[in-house]
Steps between C-alpha positions, in 0.01 A plus 500: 500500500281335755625164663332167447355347855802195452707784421438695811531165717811470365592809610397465814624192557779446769788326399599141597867630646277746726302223599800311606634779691175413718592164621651460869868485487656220723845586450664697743541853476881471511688419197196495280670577117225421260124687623228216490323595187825460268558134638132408455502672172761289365349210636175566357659559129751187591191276530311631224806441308487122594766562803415151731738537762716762715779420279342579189346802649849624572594454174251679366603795686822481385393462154348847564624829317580835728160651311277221611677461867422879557132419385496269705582686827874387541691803613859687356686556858730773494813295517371237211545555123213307440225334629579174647221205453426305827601175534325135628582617830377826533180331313463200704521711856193710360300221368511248749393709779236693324080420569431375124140552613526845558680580168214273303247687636663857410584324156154335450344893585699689237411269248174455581491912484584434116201320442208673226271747758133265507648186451297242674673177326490229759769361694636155518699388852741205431792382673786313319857420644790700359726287290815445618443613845483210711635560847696308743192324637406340180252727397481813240413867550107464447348867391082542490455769234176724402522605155263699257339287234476761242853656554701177588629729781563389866403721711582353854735225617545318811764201619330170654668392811646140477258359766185663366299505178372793304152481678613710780653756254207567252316818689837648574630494176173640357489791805662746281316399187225732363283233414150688533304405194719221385505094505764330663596117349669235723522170506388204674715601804345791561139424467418588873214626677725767618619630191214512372298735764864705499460599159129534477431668844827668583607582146217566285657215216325198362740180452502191281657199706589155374260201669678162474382177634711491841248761619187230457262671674490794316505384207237301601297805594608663160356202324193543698415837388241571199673657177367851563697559761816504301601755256322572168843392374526191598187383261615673214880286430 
């Protein structure tokens, strides 16, 4: 029996633990126990569980049976009866020194890869501050996002340094984004001349950006324009 075409992409499709096993390692070589994909891999299935800290995560792990562990990656050394979880430790010395960038991005592409072949939903870029994340400086882990209307799926991710904004981070994020054919949404923040000739002229995408009244003199030139140079759409509401 011939396979469907979601079939066959399922097929073909790598799994996330063989993504992982892409990322950079920043551990050192020596005395490495757990291989990168099994501690990611239980971090990924620790936060979808609703795991909010290392703690948490470690209990997860913990809370894991030998079936899952080996599923996971987790190996049986020859001396050990059974395969031992990791701990916080073990978690926390991969975590904190790994580029969360880099692992979004490898993320973002595999599920991006799951996405319907032709879809050209459009993508909205917002940033919002991670709960519970606020940092020693006073201020919270801010993310800027790009995610695909029709599929509610994000498809890139990028972290806002403390002493910036998301302006400077809207073409990079959307560098790895197929976006030829679709329309990007922002908001008011992002309604710049050089987003706009990005997407048009570099990326072949149309947009739909937010004009608010602390950019006066466009809208004044907006208000200034006759009706037919909007969208058929906008005289049919």
């Amino acid at each position: 029996m011939e396979q469907s075409a979601a079939e066959q992409q399922v097929h073909q499709q790598e799994r996330l633990l063989d993504v992982l096993a892409q990322v950079s390692d920043p551990r050192s070589r020596h005395g490495r126990r757990y291989p990168i994909q099994a501690l990611l891999g239980i971090a990924v299935a620790a936060v979808l569980g609703g795991a909010q800290s290392l703690r948490e995560l470690a209990e997860y792990a913990g809370e894991l049976t030998q079936e899952q562990l080996a599923a996971l990656g987790v190996p049986l050394r020859p001396w050990e009866a059974r395969r031992q979880a990791p701990r916080e430790a073990a978690l926390r010395k991969l975590l904190h020194r790994l580029d969360a960038d880099a692992v979004d991005a490898r993320i973002c592409r595999w599920v991006a890869a799951w996405l319907p072949a032709g879809d050209r939903s459009a993508v909205a870029v917002d940033g919002k501050t991670l709960r519970g994340s606020k940092l020693p400086a006073g201020k919270g882990v801010h993310l800027l996002a790009a995610l695909v209307h029709g599929q509610r799926t994000v498809v890139a991710q990028r972290r806002v340094p403390g002493k910036t904004n998301e302006i400077p981070g809207f073409q990079p994020l959307l560098d790895g984004v197929d976006l030829t054919g679709r329309v990007v949404t922002a908001d008011a923040m992002h309604t710049q001349r050089d987003h706009a000739e990005y997407l048009v002229d570099q990326r072949q995408a149309g947009y739909l950006l937010v004009v608010k009244d602390n950019q006066p003199g466009l809208v004044d030139a907006i208000s200034r324009l006759k009706p037919a140079a909007f969208s058929p759409c906008a005289h049919h509401r």
